[in-house]
C-alpha positions in Angstrom: -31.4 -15.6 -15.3 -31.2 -12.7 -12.7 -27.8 -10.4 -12.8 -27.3 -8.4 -9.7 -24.4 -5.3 -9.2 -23.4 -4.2 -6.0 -22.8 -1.2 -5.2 -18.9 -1.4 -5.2 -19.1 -3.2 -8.8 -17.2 -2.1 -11.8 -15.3 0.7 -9.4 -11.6 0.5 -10.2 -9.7 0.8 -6.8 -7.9 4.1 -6.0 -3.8 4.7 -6.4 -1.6 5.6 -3.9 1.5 8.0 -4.6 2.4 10.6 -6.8 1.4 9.3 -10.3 4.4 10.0 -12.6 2.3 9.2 -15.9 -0.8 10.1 -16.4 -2.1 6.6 -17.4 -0.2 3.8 -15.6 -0.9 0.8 -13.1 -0.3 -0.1 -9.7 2.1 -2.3 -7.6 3.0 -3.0 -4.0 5.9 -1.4 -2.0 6.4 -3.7 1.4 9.6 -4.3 3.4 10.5 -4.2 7.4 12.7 -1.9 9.7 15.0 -3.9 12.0 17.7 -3.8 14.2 21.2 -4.1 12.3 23.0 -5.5 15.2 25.9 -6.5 12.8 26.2 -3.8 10.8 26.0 -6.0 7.7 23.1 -4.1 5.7 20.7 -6.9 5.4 18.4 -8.4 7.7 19.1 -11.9 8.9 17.3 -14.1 11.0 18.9 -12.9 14.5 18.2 -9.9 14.0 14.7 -8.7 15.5 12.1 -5.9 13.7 11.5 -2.9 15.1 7.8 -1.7 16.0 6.0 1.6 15.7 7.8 3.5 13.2 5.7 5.2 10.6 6.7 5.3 7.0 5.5 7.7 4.6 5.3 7.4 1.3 5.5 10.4 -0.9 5.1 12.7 1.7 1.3 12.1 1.7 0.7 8.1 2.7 1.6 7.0 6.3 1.7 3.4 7.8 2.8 2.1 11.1 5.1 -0.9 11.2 3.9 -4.0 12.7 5.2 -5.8 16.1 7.6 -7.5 13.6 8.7 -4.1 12.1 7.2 -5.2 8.6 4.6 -2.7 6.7 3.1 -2.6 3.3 1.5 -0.1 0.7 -0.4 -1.6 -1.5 -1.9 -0.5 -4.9 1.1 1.7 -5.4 1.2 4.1 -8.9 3.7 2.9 -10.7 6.8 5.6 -11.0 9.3 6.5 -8.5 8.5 7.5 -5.3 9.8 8.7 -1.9 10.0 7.0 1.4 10.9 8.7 4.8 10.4 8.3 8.5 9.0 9.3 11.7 11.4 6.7 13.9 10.8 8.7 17.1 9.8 5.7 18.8 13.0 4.1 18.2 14.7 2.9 21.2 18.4 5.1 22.0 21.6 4.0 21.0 19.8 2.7 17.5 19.5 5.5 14.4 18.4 5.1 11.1 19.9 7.8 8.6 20.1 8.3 5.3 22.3 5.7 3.0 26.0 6.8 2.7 26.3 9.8 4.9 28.2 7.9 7.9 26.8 9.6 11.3 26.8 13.1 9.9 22.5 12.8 11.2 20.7 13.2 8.1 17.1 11.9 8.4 16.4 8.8 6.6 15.1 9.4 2.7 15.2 7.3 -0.2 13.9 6.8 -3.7 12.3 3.7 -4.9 11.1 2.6 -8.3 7.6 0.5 -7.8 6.4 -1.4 -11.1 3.3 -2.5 -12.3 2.1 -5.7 -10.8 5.4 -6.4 -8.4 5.8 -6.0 -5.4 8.9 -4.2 -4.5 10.4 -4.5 -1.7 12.3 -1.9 0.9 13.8 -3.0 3.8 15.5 -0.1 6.4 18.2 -0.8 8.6 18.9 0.9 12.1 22.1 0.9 13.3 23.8 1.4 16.6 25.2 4.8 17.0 
């Protein structure tokens, strides 16, 4: 019988995120930005992605959304956290603002609850100005 260990064996992976506890688990937070051309809130099948806008996640974790406008953090800390974004490659007359405030320009923010072993799920919706 002959038992070998890499050198990665045994090592719990790293969280991402503010840890609100200090023992918890991890989930995923995943979702796209896309073009609301409707104005409806939610993203139907029409209605195209947009590319190249960073999220950042707790102030600390960036991604880049892909050529579908989709992104994903995964191994998450379980806890509420904080999403905003760097849309300055989105294309003019579109905005994305923060929920609720109507064109007064607030930057986009929001506050998402991630569990343990879900994947939840955060879609952002730019509208046209």
């Amino acid at each position: 019988l002959t038992l070998r260990y890499t050198m990665s064996a045994g090592r719990p992976r790293s969280m991402i995120g503010n840890r609100q506890f200090p023992v918890g688990g991890v989930g995923n937070l995943a979702g796209s930005v896309y073009f609301d051309a409707n104005a409806n809130g939610k993203r139907d099948p029409a209605e195209a992605g947009v590319p190249g806008i960073i999220v950042i996640l707790d102030g600390r974790t960036a991604t880049r959304t892909d050529q579908a406008g989709f992104y994903e953090f995964p191994g998450v800390a379980d806890g509420e956290h904080r999403i905003t974004l760097n849309a300055d490659n989105l294309p003019l007359p579109w905005v994305i603002e923060r929920d609720g405030t109507d064109g007064i320009g607030l930057p986009y923010a929001a506050t998402v609850a991630v569990n343990v072993r879900a994947t939840t799920q955060l879609d952002i919706a730019a509208t046209r100005q």
